[in-house]
N, C-alpha and C positions, 0 to 999 in steps of 0.2 A: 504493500500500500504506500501509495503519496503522500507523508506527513512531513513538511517541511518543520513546524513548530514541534516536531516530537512530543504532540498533546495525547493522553489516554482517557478516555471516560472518565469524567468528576475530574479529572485534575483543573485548577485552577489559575485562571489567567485575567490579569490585573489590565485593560487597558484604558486607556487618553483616546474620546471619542474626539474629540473635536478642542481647540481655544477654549474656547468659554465653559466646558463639563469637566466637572474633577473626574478621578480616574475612578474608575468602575473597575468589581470583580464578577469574571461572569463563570459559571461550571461549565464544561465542555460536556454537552449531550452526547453528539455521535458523529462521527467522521467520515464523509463519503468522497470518494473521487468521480470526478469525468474529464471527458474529453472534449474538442470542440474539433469545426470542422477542419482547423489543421493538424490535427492531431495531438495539440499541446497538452498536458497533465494540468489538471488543476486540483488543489483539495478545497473541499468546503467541512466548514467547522460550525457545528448548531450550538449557540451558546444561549446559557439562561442564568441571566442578572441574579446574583446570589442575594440581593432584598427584597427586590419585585415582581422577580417573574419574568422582565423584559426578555425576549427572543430575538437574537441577532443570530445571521449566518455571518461568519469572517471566510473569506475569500483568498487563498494565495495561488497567485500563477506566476508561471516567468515568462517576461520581456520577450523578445527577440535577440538582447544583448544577455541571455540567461541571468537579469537579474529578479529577483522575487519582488513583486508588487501584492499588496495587500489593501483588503478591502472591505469594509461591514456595510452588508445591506440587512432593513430591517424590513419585514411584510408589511405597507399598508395599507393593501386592500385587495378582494378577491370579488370576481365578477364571472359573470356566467358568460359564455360565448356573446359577443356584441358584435352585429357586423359594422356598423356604426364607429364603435371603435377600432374595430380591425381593419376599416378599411384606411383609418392612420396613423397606423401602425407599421411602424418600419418605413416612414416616409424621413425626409430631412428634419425636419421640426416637428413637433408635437408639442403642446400645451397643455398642462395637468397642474391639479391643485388636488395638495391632500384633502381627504375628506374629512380627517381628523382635527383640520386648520379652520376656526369658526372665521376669520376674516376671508374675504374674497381675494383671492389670495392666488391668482396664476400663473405660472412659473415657466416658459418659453427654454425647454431644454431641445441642443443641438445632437442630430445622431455620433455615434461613434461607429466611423468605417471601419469593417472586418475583413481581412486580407480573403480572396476566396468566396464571399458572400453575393449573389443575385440580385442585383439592384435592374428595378423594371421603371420603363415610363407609366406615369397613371395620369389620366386624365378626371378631374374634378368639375361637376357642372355646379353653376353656382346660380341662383334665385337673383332676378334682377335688382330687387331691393336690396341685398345685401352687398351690391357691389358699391367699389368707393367712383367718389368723382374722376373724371378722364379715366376709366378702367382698364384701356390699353395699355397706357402710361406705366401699367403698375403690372402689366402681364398679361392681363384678361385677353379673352380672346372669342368669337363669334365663330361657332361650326355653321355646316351646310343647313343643319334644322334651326339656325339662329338661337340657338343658347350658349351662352356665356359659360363660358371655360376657362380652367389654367390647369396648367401641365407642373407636373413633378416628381420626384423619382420616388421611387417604394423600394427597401431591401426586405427578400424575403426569411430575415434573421439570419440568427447561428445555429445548426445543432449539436446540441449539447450530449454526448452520450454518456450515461451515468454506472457507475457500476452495481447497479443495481440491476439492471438491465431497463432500465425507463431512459426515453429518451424525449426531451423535449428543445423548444425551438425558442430563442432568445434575441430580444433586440436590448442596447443599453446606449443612454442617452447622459448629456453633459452637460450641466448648467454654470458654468465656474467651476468649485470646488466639489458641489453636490451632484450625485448621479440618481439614474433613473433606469431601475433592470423591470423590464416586461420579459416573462417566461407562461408559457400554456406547453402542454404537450402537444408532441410533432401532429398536425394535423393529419397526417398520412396515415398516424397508426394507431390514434388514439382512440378513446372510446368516448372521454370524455374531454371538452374544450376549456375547463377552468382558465381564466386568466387571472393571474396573480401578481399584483405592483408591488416593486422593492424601491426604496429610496434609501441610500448611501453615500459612503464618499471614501478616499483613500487614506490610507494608515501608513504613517514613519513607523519604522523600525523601533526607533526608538522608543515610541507610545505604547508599545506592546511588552508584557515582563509574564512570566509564568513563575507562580507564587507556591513557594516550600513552605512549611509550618517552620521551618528557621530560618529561611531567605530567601531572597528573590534573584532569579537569575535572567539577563537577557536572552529574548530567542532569536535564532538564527544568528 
């Protein structure tokens, strides 16, 4: 198995979510690996906030230049198949507000290209009231049946192969510092379409300590 952090069940690991959050201890649930579609190794680590409860995956994969990059994404929120949404999903941009967030509160995250990934043109028809003034100007565009369109690309994710033997299909997006994982199972084989939102962001090395009952040592 792929254990970069040489974590085991309940052992405990002390990290630095972010600036502003003092450092949390979370237990390490259970450890799974996958693959993605170029075949890179990644381990995910299911961890649970040793006061509250909180549920984080931590993420380590390597670079290109085989360095380890690390990651906590936390669930928030699961949705039944939506075509609606899926149909922008895996587009350049997307637009998402936690549900958890009482202010109106919309958060404009950029995709992150995957070396390997199928990126398609899509064409969007758009309602003539909702388009802006000079519509050209900004993209729009008039087909043969005179509706207003604009073109833009769609990837159709990463897949994920888990060793578990589930496999599912992943897009992730980047708003500054903060990331955005959409994950559903591979439409091709699944039974059922859950679609599941992660919001995260990356982790130094340093922020990270795996905690002895007499001390604490850095990992990797």
């Amino acid at each position: 198995m792929f254990n970069p952090l040489a974590l085991k069940q309940e052992d405990c690991i002390e990290i630095n979510l972010s600036e502003i959050e003092t450092k949390t201890r979370f237990i390490c649930q259970s450890i799974i690996n996958f693959t993605d579609a170029q075949q890179a190794l990644a381990c995910r680590y299911q961890l649970t906030d040793q006061n509250n409860g909180r549920e984080l995956w931590l993420e380590v994969k390597k670079d290109r230049a085989q360095n380890y990059q690390l990651f906590y994404y936390e669930k928030i929120e699961e949705m039944d198949s939506d075509p609606s949404f899926l149909a922008v999903v895996g587009t350049s941009t997307i637009k998402y507000q936690n549900p958890h967030v009482k202010e109106d509160k919309h958060t404009i995250y950029n995709r992150i290209p995957k070396k390997g990934e199928i990126v398609m043109p899509v064409k969007h028809l758009v309602e003539e009231e909702d388009l802006p003034e000079s519509p050209q100007e900004y993209g729009y565009h008039k087909d043969g049946n005179h509706n207003w369109y604009f073109m833009t690309k769609r990837s159709e994710g990463t897949l994920k192969n888990f060793d578990n033997n589930l496999q599912r299909r992943s897009w992730e997006y980047k708003h500054e510092q903060e990331r955005l994982l959409i994950e559903m199972p591979d439409h091709k084989n699944a039974v059922e379409t859950q679609i599941t939102i992660y919001e995260g962001r990356e982790i130094a090395r340093k922020n990270l300590k795996k905690v002895n009952a007499n001390q604490m040592m850095e990992l990797i």
